[in-house]
N, C-alpha and C positions, 0 to 999 in steps of 0.2 A: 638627833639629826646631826651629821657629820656634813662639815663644811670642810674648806679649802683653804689654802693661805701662803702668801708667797714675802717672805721676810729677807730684809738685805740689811745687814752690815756692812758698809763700804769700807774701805780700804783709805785711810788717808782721807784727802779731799773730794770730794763728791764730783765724779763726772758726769755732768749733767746734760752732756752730749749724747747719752745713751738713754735719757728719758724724753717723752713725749711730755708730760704732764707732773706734776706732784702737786698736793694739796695739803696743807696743815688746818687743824680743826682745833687748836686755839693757843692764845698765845705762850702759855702756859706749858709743857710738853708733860703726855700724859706717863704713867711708868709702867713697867711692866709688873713693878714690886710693889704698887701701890695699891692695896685690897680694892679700896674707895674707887680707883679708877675701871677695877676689873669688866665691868656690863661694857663699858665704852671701849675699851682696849679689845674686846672681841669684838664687836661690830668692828671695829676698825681693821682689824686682823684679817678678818671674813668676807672684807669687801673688796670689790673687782680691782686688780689691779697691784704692785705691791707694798709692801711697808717697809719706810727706812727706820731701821734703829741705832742711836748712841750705842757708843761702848756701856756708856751707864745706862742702857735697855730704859730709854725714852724712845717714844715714838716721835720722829721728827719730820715728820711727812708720810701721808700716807694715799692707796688711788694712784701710785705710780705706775703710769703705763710706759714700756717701755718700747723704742722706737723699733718697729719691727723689722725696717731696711741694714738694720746690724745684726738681726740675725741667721743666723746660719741655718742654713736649708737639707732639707733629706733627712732621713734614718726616722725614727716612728714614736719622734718624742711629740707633745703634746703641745701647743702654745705656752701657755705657762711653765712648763720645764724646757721650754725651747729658752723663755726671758732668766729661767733661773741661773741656766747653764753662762749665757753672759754677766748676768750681773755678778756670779761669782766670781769671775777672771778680776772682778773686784773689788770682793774683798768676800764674805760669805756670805752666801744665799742658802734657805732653806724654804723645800716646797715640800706642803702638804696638802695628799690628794684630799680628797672626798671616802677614797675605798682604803683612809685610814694608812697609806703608807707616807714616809718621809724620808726623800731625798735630798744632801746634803752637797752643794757644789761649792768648793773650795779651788782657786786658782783657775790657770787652762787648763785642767785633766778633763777631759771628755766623758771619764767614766764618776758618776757621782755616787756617795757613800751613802748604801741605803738602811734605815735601822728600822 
């Protein structure tokens, strides 16, 4: 069964003006590199909302929703590539659909790099 998942790497300091909500699930950060954490790192990956990661690919909050009054309206993106497309402008964001495609937003470019 193919899930979704919307990952952000910020940019610097965390602007936290552009989330509604984040949640950490312990106090420990879990890795992406870590065999042992893999079952949890997908739940967490998979669930509503997005995931922030370290440079060093810890999950450091995850269930970020982001505030919808910053984003930007028109053209026939989706909610979640609507939140991708900003969170990129801060640092990178990556969404992956459900129908197995991944879009990668990097900066203001409007057009994202699809692989």
């Amino acid at each position: 069964r193919r899930q979704s998942s919307l990952m952000w790497l910020p940019r610097g300091d965390l602007d936290q003006s552009i989330l509604v909500s984040r949640h950490r699930l312990t106090d420990v950060p879990l890795s992406l590199r870590e065999p042992s954490h893999a079952p949890t790192v997908s739940r967490t990956l998979t669930s509503d909302g997005a995931t922030i990661l370290a440079p060093n690919m810890t999950i450091t909050a995850y269930g970020c929703i982001v505030d919808s009054s910053k984003l930007e309206r028109g053209g026939v993106r989706g909610a979640g590539e609507s939140a991708a497309a900003l969170l990129g402008r801060g640092g990178l964001a990556i969404k992956v659909s459900q129908d197995g495609s991944v879009k990668v937003f990097l900066g203001s470019d409007a057009v994202p790099l699809l692989l």
